[in-house]
N, C-alpha and C positions, 0 to 999 in steps of 0.2 A: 504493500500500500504506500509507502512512506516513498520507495524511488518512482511508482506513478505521478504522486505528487510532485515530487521537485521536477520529473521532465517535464509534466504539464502545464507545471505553474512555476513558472521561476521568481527564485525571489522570497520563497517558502522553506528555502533550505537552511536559511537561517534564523529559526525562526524557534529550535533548539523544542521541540517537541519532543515524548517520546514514540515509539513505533506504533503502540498499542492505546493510545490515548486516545478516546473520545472526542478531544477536541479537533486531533488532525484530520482523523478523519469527515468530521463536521465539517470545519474550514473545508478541506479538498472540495466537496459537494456544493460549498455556494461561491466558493471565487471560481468554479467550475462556469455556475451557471450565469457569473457576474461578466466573467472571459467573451462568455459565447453571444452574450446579449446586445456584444461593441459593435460590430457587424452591422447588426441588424439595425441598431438605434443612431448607428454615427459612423456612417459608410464613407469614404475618398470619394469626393466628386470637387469639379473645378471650385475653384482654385485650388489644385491638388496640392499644392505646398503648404496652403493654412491649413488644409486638414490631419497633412501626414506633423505639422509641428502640433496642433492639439491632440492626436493620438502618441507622438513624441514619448511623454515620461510616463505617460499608460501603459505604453509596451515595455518600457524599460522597468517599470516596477510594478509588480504584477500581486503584490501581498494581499489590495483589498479588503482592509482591514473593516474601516466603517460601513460599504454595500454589504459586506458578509454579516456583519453585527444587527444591521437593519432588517435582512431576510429571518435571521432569527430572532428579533425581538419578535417578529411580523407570528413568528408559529406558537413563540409564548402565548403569547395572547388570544390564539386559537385561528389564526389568518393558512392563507398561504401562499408562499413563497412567491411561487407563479406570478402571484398577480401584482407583486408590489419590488418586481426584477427594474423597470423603467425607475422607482425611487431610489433603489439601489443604486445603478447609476446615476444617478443625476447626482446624490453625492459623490459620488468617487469623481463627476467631473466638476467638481466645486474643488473639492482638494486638488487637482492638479491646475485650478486657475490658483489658488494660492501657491501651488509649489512654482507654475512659470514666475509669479509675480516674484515672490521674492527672492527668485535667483535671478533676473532683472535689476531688482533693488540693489541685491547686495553684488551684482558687476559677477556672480559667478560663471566660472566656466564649467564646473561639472559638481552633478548630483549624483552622488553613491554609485561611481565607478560610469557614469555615464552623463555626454554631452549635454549641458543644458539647450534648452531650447535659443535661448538666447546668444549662445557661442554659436548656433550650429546656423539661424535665421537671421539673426542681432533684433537686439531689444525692441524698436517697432514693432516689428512681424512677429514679436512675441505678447506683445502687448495686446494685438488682433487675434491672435491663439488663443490667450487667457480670455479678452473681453469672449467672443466666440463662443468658449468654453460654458461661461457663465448664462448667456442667453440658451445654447443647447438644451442645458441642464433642467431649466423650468419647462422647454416644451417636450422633451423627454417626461420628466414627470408629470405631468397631466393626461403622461397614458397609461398609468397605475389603473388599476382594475380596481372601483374603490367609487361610492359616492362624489356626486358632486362636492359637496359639503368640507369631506372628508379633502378630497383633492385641493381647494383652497385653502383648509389649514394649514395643510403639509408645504404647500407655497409658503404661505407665510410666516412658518416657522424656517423656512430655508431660506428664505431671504432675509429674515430680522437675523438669523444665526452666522449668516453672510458678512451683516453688518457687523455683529461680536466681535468675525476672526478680525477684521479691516482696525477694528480696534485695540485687539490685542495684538497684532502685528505693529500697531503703531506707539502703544505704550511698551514696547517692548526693544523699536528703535529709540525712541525715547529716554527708555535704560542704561542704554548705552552710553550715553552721555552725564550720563548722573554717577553718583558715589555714593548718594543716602538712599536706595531702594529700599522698602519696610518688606520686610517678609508678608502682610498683607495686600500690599501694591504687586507682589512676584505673583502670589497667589491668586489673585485678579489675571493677573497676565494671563497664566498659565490656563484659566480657565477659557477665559476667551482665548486666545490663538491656540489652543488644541482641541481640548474637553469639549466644546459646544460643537464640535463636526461628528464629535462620536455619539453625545448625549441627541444633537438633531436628526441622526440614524435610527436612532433607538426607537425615540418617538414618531417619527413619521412611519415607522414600519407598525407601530402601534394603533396609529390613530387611522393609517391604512386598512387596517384591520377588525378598526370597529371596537377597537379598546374602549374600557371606562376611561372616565379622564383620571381616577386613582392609577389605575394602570398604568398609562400613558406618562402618568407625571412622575409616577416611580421609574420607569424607565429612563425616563430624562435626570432625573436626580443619579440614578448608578451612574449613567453615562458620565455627568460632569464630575461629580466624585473619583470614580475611577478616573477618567482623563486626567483629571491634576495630580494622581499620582502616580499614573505611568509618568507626565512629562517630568516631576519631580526626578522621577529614576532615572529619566530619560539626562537630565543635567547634572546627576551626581558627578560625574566624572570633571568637570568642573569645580563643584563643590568639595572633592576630595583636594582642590590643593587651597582651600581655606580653612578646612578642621571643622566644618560645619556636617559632614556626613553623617555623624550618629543624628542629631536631630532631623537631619533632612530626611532619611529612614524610616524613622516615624512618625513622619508628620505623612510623609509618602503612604507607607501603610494604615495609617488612620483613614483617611482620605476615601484607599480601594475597600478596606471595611467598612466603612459607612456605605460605601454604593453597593457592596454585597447585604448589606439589612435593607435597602431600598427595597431590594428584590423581596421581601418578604408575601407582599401583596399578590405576586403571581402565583398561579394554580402550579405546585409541584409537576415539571414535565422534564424530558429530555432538555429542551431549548433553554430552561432556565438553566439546566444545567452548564448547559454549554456557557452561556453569557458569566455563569459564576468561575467555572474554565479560563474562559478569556481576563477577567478580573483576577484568578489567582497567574497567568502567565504574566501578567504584568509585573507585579514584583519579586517573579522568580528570574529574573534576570539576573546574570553576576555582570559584576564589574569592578 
């Protein structure tokens, strides 16, 4: 099962699962059906060079971390999968308009062992990739198989969530320049430019679904919870050369247990389990 995965889906191989784990095999099954859905929703047509730079760092990083998280909130809550594949993407191509932008921003030439879009186009033509991106995405998701009702929520949580990351990407250049960051100022950051792309997965796969809004809003709470402490662990390395890591640790693991008691509200299933999977790989990272 395990070398299926990495030829099928590259980008999965480090991702330090074990053979037999439930969760890899879960993952395999929806970045499966997240892979096969690109095609279909976001085909090469002229201008064939804006399209092959917004498919660009799709094909280059293929993990699909928050579409996959989305299809399984979508089964918690008793939905399925099938029908809420278009919301799936439509995140995963909001995350790649913030990965072109801010390797624009920050003048990068390459992302995790591969050409930014911006080295390979230059930064205009990348800026038409991302803008591009971002409009696909909404008309993409408005063909989730899901109420009307339903369907404008879910817009309108991805685009107020839109606005979050834009904010936390810019409190976060802003950091930069500073030397008095409050650990409550980080902790904002962090939630905004990460946590809100995975907690707006969460719930629109929910509210796709036909969730209560208890439901729905618990899901959106794991999601932010846990996000801020993946990206927590995500920065230790960092942190290890200031002596801040034992606290960072726990405030990291605090964080992904509270969004594991989020989860309380859902009906004991498979998918819950998995999304509690995904929350314990978070802080099983070494580093």
């Amino acid at each position: 099962m395990i070398e299926a995965l990495i030829n099928q889906c590259p980008g999965i191989s480090d991702l330090h699962f074990k053979k037999d784990d439930l969760i890899i095999k879960a993952l395999y099954r929806r970045v499966k059906m997240v892979n096969e859905s690109i095609p279909r929703f976001l085909s090469i047509t002229p201008p064939d060079e804006m399209y092959l730079a917004m498919h660009h760092l799709m094909d280059a990083d293929r993990k699909r971390f928050c579409p996959s998280t989305l299809l399984v909130a979508a089964e918690a809550v008793g939905g399925e999968p099938e029908d809420v594949i278009p919301a799936a993407l439509a995140i995963e191509l909001i995350h790649n308009v913030c990965l072109i932008h801010n390797d624009i921003m920050d003048n990068a030439d390459m992302r995790k062992g591969y050409l930014t879009v911006n080295k390979i186009w230059g930064a205009s033509d990348g800026i038409l990739a991302g803008d591009a991106l971002y409009s696909k995405a909404f008309e993409i998701l408005s063909y989730a198989k899901s109420g009307p009702s339903q369907i404008i929520e879910s817009m309108q949580i991805l685009s107020r969530t839109y606005m979050d990351l834009c904010e936390g990407q810019w409190m976060d250049i802003d950091f930069q320049k500073r030397n008095d960051v409050t650990e409550s100022e980080y902790l904002q950051m962090a939630e905004k430019k990460t946590a809100v792309l995975f907690a707006a997965g969460l719930k629109i796969g929910a509210v796709l679904s036909n969730a209560s809004r208890e439901e729905a809003q618990a899901l959106w709470d794991f999601g932010c919870l846990a996000g801020v402490g993946f990206q927590i662990y995500d920065d230790i390395k960092i942190l290890k050369e200031t002596g801040s890591i034992d606290h960072a640790l726990n405030v990291a693991s605090s964080f992904v247990d509270a969004g594991k008691s989020a989860l309380k509200i859902l009906p004991d299933s498979e998918a819950k389990k998995i999304l509690i999977g995904f929350a314990d790989y978070m802080i099983e990272q070494k580093y």
